[in-house]
PDB file of N, CA, C and O in Angstrom, chain B, residues numbered from 101:
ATOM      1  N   UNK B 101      -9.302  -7.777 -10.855  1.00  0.00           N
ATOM      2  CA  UNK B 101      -8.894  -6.768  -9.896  1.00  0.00           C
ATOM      3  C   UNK B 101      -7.714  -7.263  -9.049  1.00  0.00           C
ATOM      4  O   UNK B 101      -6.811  -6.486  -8.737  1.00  0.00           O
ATOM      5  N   UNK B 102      -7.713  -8.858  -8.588  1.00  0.00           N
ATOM      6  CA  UNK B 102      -6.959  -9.085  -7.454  1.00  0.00           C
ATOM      7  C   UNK B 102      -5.066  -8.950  -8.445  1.00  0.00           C
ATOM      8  O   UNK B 102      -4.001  -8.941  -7.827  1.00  0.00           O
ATOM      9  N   UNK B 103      -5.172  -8.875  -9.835  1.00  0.00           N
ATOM     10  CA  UNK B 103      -4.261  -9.104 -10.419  1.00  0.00           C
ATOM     11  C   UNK B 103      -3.426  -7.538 -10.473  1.00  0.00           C
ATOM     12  O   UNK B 103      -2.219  -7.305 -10.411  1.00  0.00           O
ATOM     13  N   UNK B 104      -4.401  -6.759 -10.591  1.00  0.00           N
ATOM     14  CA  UNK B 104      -3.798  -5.369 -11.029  1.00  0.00           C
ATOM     15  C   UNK B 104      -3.224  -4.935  -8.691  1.00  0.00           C
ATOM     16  O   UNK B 104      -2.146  -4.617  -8.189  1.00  0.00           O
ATOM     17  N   UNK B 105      -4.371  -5.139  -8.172  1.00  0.00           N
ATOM     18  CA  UNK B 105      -3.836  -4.990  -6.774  1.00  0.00           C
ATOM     19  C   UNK B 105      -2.292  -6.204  -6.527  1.00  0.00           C
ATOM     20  O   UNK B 105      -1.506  -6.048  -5.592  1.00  0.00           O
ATOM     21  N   UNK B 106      -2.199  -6.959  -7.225  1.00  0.00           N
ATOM     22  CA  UNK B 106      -1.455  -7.966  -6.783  1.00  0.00           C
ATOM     23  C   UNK B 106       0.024  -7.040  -7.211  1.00  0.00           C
ATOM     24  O   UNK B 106       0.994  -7.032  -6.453  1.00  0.00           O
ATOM     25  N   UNK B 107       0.004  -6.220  -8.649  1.00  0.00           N
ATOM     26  CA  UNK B 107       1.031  -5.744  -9.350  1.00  0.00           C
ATOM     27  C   UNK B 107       1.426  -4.304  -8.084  1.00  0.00           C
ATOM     28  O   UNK B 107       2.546  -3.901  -7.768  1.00  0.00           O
ATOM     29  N   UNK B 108       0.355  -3.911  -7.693  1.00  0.00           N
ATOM     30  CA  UNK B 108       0.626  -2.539  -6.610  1.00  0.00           C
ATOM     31  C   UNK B 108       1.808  -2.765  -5.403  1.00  0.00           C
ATOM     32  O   UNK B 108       2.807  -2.150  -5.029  1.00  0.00           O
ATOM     33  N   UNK B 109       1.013  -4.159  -4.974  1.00  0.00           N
ATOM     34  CA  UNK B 109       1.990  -4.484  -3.771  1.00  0.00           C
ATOM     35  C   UNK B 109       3.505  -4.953  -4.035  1.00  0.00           C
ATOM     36  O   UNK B 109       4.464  -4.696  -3.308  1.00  0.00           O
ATOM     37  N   UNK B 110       3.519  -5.779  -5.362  1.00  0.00           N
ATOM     38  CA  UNK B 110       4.641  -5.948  -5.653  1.00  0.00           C
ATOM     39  C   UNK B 110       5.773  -4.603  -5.563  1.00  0.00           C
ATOM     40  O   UNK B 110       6.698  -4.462  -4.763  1.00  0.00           O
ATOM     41  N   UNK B 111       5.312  -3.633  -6.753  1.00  0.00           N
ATOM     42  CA  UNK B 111       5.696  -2.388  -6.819  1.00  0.00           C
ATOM     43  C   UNK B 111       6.543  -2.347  -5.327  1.00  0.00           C
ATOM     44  O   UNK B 111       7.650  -2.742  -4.960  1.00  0.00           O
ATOM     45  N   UNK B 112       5.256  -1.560  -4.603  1.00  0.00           N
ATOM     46  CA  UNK B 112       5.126  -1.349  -3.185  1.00  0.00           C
ATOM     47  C   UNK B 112       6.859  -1.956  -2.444  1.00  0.00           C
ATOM     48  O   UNK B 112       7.780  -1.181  -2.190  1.00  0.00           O
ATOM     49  N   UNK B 113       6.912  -3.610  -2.215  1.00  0.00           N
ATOM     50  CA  UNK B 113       7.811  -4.148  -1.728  1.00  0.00           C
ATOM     51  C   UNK B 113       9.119  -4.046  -2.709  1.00  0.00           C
ATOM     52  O   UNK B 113      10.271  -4.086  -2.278  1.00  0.00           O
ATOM     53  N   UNK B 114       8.732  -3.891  -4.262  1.00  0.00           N
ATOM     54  CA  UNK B 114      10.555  -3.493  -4.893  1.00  0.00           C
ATOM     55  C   UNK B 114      10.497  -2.167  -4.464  1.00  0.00           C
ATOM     56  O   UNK B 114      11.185  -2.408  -3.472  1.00  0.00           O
ATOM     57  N   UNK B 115      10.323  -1.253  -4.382  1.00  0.00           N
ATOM     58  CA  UNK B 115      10.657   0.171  -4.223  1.00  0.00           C
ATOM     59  C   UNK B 115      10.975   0.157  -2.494  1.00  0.00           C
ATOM     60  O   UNK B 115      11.819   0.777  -1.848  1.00  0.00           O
ATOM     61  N   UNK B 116      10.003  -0.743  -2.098  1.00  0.00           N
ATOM     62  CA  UNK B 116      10.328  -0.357  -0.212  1.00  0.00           C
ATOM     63  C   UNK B 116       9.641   0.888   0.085  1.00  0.00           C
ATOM     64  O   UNK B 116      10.377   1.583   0.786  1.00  0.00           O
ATOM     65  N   UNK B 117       8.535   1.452  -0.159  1.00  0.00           N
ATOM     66  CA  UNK B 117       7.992   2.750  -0.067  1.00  0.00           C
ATOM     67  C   UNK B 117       6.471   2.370   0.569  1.00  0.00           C
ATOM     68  O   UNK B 117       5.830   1.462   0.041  1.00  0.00           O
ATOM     69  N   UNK B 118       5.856   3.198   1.871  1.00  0.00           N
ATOM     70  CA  UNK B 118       4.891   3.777   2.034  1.00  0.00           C
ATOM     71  C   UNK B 118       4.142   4.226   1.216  1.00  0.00           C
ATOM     72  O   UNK B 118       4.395   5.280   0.632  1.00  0.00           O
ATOM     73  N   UNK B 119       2.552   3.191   0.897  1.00  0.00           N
ATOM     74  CA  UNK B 119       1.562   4.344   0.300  1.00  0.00           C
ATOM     75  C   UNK B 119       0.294   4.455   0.959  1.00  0.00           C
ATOM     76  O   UNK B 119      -0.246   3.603   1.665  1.00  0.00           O
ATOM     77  N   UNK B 120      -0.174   5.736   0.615  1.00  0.00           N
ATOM     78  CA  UNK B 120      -1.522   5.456   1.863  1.00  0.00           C
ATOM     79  C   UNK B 120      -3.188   4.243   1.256  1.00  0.00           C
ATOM     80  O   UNK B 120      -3.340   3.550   0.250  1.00  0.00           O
ATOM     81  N   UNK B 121      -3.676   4.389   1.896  1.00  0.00           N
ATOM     82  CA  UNK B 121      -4.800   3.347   0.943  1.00  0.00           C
ATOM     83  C   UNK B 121      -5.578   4.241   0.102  1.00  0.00           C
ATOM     84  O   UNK B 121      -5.935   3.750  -0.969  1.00  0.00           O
ATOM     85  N   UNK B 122      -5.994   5.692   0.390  1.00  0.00           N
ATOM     86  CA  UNK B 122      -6.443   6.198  -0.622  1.00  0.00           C
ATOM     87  C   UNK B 122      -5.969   6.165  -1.687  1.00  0.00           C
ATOM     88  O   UNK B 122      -6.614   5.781  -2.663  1.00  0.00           O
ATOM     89  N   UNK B 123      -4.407   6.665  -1.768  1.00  0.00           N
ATOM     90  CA  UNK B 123      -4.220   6.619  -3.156  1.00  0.00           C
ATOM     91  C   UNK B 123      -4.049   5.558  -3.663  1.00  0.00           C
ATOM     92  O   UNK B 123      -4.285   5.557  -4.872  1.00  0.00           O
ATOM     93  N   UNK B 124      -3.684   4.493  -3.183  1.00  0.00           N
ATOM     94  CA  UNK B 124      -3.879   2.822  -3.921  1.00  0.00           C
ATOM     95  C   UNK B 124      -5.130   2.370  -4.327  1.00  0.00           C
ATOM     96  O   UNK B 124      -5.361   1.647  -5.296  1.00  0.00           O
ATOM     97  N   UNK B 125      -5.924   2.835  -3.534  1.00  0.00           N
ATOM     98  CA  UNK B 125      -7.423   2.352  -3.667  1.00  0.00           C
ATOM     99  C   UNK B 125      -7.930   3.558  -5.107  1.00  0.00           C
ATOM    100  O   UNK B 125      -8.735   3.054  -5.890  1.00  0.00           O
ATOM    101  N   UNK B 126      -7.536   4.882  -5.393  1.00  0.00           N
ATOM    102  CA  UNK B 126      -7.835   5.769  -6.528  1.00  0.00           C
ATOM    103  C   UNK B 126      -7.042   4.782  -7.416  1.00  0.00           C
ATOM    104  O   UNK B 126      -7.591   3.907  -8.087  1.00  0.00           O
ATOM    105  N   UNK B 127      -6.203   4.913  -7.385  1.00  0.00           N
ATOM    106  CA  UNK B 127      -5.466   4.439  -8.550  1.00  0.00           C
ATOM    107  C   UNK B 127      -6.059   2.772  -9.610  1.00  0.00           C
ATOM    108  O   UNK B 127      -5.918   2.487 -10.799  1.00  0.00           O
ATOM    109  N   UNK B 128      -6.732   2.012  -8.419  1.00  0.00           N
ATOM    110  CA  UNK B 128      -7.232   0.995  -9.052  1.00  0.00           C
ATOM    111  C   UNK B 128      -8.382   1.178  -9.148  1.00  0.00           C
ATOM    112  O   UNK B 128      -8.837   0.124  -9.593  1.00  0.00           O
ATOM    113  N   UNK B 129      -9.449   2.123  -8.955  1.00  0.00           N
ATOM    114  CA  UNK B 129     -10.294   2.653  -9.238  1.00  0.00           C
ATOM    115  C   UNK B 129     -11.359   1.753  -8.058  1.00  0.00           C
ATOM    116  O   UNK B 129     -12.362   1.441  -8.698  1.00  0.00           O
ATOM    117  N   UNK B 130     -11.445   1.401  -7.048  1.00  0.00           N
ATOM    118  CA  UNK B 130     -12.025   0.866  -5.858  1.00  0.00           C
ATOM    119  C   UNK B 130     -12.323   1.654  -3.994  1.00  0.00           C
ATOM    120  O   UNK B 130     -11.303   1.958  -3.376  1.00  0.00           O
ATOM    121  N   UNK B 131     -13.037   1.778  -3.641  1.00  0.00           N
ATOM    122  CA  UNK B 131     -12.692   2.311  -2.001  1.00  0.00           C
ATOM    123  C   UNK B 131     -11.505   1.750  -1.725  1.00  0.00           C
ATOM    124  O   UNK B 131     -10.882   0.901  -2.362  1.00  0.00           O
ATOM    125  N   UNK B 132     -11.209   2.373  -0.580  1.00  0.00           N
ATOM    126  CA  UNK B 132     -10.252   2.161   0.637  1.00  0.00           C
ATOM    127  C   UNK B 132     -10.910   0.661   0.982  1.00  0.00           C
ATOM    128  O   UNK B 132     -10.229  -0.363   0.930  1.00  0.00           O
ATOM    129  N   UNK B 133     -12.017   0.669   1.263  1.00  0.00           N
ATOM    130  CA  UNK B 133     -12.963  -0.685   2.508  1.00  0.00           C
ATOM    131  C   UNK B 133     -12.200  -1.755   1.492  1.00  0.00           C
ATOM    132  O   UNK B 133     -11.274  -2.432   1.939  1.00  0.00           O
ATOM    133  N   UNK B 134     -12.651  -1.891   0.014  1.00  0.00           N
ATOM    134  CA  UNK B 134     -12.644  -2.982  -0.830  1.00  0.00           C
ATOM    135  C   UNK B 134     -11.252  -3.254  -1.017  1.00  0.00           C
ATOM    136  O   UNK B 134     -11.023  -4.419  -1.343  1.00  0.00           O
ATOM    137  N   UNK B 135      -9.932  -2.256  -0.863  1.00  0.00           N
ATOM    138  CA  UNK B 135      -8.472  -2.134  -1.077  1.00  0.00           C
ATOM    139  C   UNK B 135      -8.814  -3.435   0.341  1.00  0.00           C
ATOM    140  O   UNK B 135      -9.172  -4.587   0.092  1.00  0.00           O
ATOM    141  N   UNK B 136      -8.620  -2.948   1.607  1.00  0.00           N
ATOM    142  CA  UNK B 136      -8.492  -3.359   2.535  1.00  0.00           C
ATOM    143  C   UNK B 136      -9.187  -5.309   2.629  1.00  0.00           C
ATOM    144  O   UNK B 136      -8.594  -6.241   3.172  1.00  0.00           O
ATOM    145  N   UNK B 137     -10.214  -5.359   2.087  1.00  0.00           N
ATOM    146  CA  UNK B 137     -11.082  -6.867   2.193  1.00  0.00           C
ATOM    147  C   UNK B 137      -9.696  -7.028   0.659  1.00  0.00           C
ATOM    148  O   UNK B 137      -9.169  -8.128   0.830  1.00  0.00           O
ATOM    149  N   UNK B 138      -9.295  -6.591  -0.136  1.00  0.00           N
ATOM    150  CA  UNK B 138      -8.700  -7.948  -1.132  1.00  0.00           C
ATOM    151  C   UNK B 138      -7.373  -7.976  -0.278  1.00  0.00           C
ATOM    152  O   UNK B 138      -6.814  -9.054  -0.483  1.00  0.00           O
ATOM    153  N   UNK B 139      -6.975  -7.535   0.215  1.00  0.00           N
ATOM    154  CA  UNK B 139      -5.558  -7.514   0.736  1.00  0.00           C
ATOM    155  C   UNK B 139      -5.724  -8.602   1.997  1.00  0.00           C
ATOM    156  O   UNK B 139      -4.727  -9.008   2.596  1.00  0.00           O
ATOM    157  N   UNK B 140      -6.439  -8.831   2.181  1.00  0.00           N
ATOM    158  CA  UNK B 140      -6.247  -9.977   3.580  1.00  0.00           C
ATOM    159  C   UNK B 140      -6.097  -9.556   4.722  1.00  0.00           C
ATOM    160  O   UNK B 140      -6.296  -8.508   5.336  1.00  0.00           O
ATOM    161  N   UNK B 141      -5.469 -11.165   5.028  1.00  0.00           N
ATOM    162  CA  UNK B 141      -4.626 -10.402   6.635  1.00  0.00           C
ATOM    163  C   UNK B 141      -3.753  -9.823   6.653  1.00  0.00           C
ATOM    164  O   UNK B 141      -3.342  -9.535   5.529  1.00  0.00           O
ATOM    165  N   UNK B 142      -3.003  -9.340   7.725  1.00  0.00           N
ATOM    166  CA  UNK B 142      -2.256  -8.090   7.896  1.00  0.00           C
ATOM    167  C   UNK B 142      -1.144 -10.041   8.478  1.00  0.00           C
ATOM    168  O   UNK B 142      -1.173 -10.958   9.298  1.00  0.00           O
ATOM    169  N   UNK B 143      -0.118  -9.343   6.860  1.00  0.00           N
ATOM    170  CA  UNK B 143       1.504  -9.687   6.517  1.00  0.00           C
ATOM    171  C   UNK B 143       2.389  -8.145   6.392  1.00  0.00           C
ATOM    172  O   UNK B 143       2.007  -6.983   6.254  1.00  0.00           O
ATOM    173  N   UNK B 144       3.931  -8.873   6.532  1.00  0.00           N
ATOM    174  CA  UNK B 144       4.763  -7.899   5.991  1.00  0.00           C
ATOM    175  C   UNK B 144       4.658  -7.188   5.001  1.00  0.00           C
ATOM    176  O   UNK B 144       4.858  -5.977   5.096  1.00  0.00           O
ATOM    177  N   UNK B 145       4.232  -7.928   3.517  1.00  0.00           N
ATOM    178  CA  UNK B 145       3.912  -7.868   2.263  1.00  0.00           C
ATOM    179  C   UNK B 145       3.099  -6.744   1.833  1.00  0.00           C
ATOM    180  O   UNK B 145       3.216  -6.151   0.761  1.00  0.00           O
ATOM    181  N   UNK B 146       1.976  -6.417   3.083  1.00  0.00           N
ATOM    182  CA  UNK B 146       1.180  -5.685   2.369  1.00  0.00           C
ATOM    183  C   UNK B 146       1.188  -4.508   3.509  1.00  0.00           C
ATOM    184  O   UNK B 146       0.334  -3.643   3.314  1.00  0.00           O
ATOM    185  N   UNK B 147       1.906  -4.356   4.520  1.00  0.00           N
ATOM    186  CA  UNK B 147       2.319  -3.207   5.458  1.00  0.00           C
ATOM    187  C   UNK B 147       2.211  -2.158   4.891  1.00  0.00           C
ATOM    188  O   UNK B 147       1.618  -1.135   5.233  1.00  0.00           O
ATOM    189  N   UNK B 148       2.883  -2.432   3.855  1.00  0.00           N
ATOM    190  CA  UNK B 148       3.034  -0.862   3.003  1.00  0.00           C
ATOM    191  C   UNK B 148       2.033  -0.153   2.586  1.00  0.00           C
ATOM    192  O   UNK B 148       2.248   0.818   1.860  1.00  0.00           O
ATOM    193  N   UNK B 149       0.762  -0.500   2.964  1.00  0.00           N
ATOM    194  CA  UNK B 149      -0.366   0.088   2.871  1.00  0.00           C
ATOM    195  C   UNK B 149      -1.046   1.125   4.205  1.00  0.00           C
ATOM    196  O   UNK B 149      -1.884   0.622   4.953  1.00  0.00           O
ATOM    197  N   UNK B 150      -0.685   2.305   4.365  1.00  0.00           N
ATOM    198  CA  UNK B 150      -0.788   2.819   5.420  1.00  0.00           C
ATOM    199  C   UNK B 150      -2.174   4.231   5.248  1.00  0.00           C
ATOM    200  O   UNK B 150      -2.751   4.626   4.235  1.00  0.00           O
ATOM    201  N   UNK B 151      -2.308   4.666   6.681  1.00  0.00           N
ATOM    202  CA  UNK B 151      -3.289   5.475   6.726  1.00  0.00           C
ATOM    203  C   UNK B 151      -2.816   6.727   6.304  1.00  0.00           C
ATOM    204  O   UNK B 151      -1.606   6.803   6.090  1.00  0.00           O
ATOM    205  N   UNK B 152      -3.478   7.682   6.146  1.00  0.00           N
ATOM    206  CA  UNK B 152      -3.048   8.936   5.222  1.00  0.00           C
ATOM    207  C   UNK B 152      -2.450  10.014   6.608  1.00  0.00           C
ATOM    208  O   UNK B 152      -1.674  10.954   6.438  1.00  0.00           O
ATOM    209  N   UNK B 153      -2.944   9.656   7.743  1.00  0.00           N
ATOM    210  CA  UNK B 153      -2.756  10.716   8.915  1.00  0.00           C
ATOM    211  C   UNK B 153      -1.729  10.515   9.750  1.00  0.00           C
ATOM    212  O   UNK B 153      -1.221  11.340  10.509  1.00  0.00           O
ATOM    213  N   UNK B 154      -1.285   8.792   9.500  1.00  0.00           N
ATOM    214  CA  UNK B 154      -0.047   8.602  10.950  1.00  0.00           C
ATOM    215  C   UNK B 154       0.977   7.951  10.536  1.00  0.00           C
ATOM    216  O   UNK B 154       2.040   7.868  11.151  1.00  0.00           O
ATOM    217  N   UNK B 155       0.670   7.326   9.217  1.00  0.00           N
ATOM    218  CA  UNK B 155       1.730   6.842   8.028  1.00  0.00           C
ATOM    219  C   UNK B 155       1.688   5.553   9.023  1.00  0.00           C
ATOM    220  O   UNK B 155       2.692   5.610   9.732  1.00  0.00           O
ATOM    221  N   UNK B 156       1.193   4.839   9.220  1.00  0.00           N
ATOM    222  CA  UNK B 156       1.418   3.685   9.540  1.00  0.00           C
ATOM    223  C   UNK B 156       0.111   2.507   9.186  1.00  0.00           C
ATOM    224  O   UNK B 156      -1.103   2.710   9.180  1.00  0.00           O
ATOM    225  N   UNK B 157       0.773   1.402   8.942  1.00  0.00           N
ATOM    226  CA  UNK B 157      -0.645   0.021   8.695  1.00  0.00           C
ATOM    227  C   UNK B 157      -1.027   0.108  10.138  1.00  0.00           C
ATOM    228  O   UNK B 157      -0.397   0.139  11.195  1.00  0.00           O
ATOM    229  N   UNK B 158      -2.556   0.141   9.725  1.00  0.00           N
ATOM    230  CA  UNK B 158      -3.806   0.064  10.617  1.00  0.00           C
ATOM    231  C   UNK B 158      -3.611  -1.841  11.374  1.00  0.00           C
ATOM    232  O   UNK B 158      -3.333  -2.971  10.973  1.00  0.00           O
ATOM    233  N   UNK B 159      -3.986  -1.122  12.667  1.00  0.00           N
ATOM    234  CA  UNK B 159      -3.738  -2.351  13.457  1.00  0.00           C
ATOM    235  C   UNK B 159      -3.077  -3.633  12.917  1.00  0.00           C
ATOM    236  O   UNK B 159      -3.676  -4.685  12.698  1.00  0.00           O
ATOM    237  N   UNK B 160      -1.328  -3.334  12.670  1.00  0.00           N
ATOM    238  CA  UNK B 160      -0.880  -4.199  12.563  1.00  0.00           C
ATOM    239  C   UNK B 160       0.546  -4.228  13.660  1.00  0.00           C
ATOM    240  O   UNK B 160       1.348  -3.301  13.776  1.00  0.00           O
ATOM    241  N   UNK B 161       0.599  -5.704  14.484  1.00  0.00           N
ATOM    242  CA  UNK B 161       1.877  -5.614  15.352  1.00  0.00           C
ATOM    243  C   UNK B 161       3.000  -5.332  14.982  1.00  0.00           C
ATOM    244  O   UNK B 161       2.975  -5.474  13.759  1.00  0.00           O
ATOM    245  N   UNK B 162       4.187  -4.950  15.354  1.00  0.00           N
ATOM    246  CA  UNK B 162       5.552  -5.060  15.090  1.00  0.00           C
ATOM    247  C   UNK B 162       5.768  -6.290  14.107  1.00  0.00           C
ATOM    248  O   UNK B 162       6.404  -5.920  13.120  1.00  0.00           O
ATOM    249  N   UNK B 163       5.404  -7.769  14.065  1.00  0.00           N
ATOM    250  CA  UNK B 163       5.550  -8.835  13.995  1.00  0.00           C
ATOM    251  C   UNK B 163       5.229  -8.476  12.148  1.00  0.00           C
ATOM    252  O   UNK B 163       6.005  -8.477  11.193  1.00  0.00           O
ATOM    253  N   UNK B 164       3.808  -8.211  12.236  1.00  0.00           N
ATOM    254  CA  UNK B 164       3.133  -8.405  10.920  1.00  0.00           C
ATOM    255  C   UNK B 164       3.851  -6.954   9.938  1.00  0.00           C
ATOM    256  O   UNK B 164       3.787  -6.988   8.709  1.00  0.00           O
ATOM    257  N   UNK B 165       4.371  -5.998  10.522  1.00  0.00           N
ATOM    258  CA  UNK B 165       5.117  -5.000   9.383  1.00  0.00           C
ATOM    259  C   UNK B 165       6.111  -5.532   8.925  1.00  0.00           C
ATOM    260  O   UNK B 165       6.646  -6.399   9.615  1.00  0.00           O
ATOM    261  N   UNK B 166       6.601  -5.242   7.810  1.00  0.00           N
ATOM    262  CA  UNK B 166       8.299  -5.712   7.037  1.00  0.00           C
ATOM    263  C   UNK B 166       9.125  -4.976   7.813  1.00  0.00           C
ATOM    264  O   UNK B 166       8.865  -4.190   8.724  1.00  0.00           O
ATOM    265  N   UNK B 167      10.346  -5.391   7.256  1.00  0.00           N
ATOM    266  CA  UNK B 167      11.161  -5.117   8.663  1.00  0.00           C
ATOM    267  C   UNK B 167      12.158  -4.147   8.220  1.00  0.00           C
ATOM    268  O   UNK B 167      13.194  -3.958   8.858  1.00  0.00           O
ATOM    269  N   UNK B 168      11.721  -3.203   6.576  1.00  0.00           N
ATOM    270  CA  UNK B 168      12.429  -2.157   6.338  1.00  0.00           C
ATOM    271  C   UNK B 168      11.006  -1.068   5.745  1.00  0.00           C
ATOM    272  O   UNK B 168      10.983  -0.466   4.672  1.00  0.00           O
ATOM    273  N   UNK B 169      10.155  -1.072   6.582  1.00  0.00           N
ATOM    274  CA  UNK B 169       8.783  -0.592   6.437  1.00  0.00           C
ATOM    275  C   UNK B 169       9.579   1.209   6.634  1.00  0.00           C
ATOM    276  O   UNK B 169       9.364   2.097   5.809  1.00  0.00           O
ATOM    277  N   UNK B 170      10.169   1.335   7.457  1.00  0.00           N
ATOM    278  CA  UNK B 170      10.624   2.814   8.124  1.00  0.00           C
ATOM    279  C   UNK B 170      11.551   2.969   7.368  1.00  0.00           C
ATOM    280  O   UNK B 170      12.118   3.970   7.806  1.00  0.00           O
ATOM    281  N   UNK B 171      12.198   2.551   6.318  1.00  0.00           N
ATOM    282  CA  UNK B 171      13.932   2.608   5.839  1.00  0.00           C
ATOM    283  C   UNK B 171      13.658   4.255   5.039  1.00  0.00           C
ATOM    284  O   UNK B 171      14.657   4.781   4.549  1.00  0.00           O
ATOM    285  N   UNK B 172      12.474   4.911   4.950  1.00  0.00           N
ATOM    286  CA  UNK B 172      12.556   6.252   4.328  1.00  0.00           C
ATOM    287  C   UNK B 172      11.178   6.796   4.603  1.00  0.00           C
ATOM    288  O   UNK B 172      10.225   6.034   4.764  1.00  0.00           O
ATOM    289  N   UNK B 173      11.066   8.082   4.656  1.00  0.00           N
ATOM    290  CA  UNK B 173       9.619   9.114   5.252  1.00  0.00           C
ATOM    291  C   UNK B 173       9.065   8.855   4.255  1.00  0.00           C
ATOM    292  O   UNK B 173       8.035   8.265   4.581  1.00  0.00           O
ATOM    293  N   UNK B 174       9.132   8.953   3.060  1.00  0.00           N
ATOM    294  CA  UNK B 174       8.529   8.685   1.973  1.00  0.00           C
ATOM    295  C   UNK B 174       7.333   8.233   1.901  1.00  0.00           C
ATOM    296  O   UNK B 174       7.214   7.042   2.188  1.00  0.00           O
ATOM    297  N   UNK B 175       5.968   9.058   1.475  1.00  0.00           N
ATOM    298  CA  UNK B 175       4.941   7.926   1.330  1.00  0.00           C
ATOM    299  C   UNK B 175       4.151   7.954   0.133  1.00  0.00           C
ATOM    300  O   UNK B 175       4.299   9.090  -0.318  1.00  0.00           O
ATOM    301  N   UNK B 176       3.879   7.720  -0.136  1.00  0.00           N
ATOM    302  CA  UNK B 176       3.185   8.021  -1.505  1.00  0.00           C
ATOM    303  C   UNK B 176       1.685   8.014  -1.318  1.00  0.00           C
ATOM    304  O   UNK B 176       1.015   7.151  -0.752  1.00  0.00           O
ATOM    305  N   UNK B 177       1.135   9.530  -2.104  1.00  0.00           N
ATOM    306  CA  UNK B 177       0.029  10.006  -1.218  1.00  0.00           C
ATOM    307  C   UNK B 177      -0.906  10.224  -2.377  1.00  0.00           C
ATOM    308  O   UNK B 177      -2.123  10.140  -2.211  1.00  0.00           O
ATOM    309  N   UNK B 178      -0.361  10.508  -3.570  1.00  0.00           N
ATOM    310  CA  UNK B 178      -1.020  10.380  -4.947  1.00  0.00           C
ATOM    311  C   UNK B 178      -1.433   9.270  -5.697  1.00  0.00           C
ATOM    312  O   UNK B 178      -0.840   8.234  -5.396  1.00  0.00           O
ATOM    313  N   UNK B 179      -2.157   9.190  -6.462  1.00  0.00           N
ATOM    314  CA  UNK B 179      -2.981   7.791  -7.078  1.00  0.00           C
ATOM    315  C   UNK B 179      -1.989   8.382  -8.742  1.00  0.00           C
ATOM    316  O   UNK B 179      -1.833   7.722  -9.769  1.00  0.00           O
ATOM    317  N   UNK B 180      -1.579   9.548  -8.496  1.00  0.00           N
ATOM    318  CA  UNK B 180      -0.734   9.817 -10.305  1.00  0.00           C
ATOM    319  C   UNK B 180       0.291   8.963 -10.299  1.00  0.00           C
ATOM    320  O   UNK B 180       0.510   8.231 -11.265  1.00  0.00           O
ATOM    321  N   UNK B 181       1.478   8.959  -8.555  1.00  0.00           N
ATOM    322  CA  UNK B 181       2.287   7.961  -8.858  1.00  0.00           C
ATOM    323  C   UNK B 181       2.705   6.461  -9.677  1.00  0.00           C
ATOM    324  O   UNK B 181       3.445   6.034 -10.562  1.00  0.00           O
ATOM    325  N   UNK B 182       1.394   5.904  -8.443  1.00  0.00           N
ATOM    326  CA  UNK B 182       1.081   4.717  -8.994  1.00  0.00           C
ATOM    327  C   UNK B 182       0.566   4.599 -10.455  1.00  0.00           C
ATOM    328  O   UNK B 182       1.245   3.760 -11.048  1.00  0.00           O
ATOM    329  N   UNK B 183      -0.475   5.189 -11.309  1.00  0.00           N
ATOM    330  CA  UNK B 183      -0.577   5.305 -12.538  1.00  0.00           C
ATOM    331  C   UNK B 183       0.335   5.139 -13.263  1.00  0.00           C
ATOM    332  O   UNK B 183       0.623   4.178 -13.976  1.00  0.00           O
ATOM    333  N   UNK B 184       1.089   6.601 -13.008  1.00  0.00           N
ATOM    334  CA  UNK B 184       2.565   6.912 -14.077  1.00  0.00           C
ATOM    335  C   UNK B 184       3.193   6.063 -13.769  1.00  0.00           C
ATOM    336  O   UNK B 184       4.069   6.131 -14.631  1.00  0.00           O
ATOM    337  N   UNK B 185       3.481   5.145 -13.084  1.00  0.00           N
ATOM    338  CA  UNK B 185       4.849   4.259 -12.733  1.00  0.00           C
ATOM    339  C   UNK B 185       4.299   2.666 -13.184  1.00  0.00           C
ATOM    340  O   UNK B 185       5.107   1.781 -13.467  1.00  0.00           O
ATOM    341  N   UNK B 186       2.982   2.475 -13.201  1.00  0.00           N
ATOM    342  CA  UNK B 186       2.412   1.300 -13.199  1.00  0.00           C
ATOM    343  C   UNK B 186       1.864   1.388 -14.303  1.00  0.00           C
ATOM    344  O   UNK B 186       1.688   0.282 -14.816  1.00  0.00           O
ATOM    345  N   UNK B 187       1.427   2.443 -15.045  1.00  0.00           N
ATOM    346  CA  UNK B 187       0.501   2.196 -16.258  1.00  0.00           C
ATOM    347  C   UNK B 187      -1.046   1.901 -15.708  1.00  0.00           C
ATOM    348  O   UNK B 187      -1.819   1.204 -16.365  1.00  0.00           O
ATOM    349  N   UNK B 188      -1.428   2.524 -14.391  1.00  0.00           N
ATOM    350  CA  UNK B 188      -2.774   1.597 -14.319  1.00  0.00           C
ATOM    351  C   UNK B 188      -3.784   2.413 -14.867  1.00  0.00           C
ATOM    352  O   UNK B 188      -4.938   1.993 -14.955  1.00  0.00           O
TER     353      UNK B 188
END
């Protein structure tokens, strides 16, 4: 699992795009809770994992988001994205 989540975030940081945890968490076929426990602590790296209602990572400082987290509204809200683009 930590391999196919490991390929999401990558994605995630080449594209530079917002996705919410539902659809990351559908797409690898896991909850939101279990997305959230493999991902760790709250880094830049994995910012891009945001809530579905305010588009932003859950309690994370200025410090711990990447620092082109906002560079587009864009979020990706579907688990088809990730599939079709990832093969998962």
């Amino acid at each position: 699992m930590q391999e196919k989540i490991t390929v999401v975030v990558d994605y995630l940081n080449e594209v530079k795009t917002r996705c919410t945890f539902n659809a990351a968490a559908e797409a690898l076929g896991i909850t939101p809770q279990a997305l959230k426990k493999h991902l760790g602590d709250a880094r830049p790296e994995v910012s891009w994992f945001v809530s579905p209602t305010s588009g932003e990572p859950m309690r994370y400082t200025d410090s711990e988001k990447h620092p082109e987290l906002y560079r587009t509204t864009r979020i990706i809200t579907s688990s088809k994205v990730l599939k079709r683009n990832l093969d998962l």
